[in-house]
C-alpha positions in Angstrom: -34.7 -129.5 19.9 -33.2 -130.8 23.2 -34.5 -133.8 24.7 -33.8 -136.6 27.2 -33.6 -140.0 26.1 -33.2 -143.4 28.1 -31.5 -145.9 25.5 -31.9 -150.0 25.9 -28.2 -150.8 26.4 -27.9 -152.7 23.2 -29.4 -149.5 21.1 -26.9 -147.9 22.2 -24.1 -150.5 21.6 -25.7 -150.1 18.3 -25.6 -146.3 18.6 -21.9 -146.1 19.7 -20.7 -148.8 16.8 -22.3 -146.3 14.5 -20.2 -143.3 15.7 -16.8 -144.9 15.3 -17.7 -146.8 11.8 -18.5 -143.1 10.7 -16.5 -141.4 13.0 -19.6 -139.3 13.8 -20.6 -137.4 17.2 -23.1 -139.0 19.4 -25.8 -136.3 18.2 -25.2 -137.0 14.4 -25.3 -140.7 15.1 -28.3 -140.8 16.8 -30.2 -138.0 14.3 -28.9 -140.1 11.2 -30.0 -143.6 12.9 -33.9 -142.0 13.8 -33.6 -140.7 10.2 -33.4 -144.0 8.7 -35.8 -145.4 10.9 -38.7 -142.9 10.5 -38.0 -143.2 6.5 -38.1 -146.6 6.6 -41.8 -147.0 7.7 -42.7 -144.7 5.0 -42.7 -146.6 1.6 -39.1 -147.9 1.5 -40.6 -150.9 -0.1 -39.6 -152.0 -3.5 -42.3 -150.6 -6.5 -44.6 -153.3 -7.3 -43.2 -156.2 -10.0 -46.4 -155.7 -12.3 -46.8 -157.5 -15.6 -48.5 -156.0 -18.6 -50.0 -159.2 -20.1 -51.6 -159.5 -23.6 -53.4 -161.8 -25.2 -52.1 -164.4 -27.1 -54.6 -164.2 -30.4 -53.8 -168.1 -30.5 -57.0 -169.5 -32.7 -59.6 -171.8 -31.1 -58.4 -175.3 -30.4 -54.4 -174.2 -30.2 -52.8 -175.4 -27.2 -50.2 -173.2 -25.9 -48.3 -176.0 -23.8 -48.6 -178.2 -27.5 -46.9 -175.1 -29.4 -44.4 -174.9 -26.9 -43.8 -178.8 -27.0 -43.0 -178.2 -31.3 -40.8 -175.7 -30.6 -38.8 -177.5 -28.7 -39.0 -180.3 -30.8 -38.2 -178.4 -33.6 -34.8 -176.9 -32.0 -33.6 -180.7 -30.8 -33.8 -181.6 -34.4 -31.6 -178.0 -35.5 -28.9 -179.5 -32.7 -29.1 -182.7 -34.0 -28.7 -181.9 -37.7 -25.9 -179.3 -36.3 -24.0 -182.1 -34.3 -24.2 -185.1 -36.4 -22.8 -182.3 -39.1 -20.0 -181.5 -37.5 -19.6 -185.3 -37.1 -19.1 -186.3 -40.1 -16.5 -183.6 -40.5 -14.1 -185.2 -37.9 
């Protein structure tokens, strides 16, 4: 299809860096560059970041944040036994 078309001068600043980065004619230039831009409005947008959650099953009265807080008690005691271990080896 031929058509006339009145550029802003910095679209086709844009337009001309675009032919000698891919050293491209004016007409593939300016068909890729409307390309991209129609495509883009359609859904370029990343999928949805969706999280499957399930349930816990934690039994009434079982705080979460508490279970976390053990664990990590639990693992600064492992270091602790590791380290002072390896201590006493020195």
């Amino acid at each position: 299809m031929r058509t006339t078309v009145t550029l802003d001068a910095d679209v086709e600043q844009l337009l001309r860096e675009a032919m000698q980065r891919g050293r491209k004619s004016f007409k593939e230039a300016l068909n890729e560059a409307v390309r991209r831009g129609l495509r883009g409005t359609e859904g370029d947008r990343d999928p949805a970041f969706v999280v499957n959650a399930r349930p816990m099953r934690l039994r009434p009265g079982i705080d979460p944040a508490e279970v976390r807080d053990l664990d990590d008690e639990l693992e600064l005691e492992e270091f602790l036994r590791k380290t002072r271990a390896f201590d006493t080896r020195q």
